[in-house]
N, C-alpha and C positions, 0 to 999 in steps of 0.2 A: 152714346151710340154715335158715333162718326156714319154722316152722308155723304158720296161720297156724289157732287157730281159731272156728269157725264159732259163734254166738249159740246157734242151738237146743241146739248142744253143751252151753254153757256152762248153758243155763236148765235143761237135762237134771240136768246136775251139781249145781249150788246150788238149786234149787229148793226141795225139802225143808228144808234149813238155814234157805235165807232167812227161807221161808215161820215156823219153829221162832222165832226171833230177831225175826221182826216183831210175833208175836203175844206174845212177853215182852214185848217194848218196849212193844206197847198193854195189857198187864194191870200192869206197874208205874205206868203214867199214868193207871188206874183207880184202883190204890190209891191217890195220892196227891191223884187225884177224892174217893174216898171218907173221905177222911181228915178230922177236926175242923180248923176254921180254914182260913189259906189262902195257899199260899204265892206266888200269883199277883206280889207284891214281891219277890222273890226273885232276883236276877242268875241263876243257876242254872237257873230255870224260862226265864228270858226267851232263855238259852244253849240252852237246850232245842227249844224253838219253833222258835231261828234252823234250828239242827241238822237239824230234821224238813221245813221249809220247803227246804231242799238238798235234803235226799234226795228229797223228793216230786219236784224240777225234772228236764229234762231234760239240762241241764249235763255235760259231760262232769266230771269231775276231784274228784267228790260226797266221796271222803275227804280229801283233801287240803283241802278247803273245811273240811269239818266238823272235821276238825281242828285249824284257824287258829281256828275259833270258841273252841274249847276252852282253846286256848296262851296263854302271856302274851304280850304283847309284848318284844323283845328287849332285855334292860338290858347297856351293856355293864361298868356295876357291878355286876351280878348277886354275884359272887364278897364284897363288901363286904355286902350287902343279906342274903346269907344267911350271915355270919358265915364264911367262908372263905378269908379272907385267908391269900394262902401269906407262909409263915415268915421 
């Protein structure tokens, strides 16, 4: 038997958390606001941006996206690349 359930459930539940995790995520981008210099060249920042730009969307499948952001792309010499060549 499939439960199926209901949104206000779900916003009941995570709410708090969320709410706890979104506001890290905007005080680490303050510090890195307030910080000397600027890392705006940065692949890192620009993976950032993409990152926030998902989640703000309405898209279903928002981890899964932000996680492609993140991954490499698929080598399938990876095992050579990182020096693990088996025996």
């Amino acid at each position: 038997m499939t439960v199926i359930t209901k949104a206000p459930d779900v916003l009941d539940r995570e709410f708090l958390e969320l709410r706890a995790e979104l506001l890290q995520a905007a005080a680490r981008l303050d510090r890195l606001d307030r910080a000397s210099g600027s890392a705006a060249n940065d692949p890192r920042m620009a993976a950032i941006q993409k990152a926030i730009a998902i989640l703000a969307g309405a898209e279903q499948g928002r981890a899964e996206q932000i996680q492609l952001v993140f991954s490499r792309t698929y080598d399938a010499k990876w095992k050579t690349a990182f020096e693990l060549n088996q025996r």
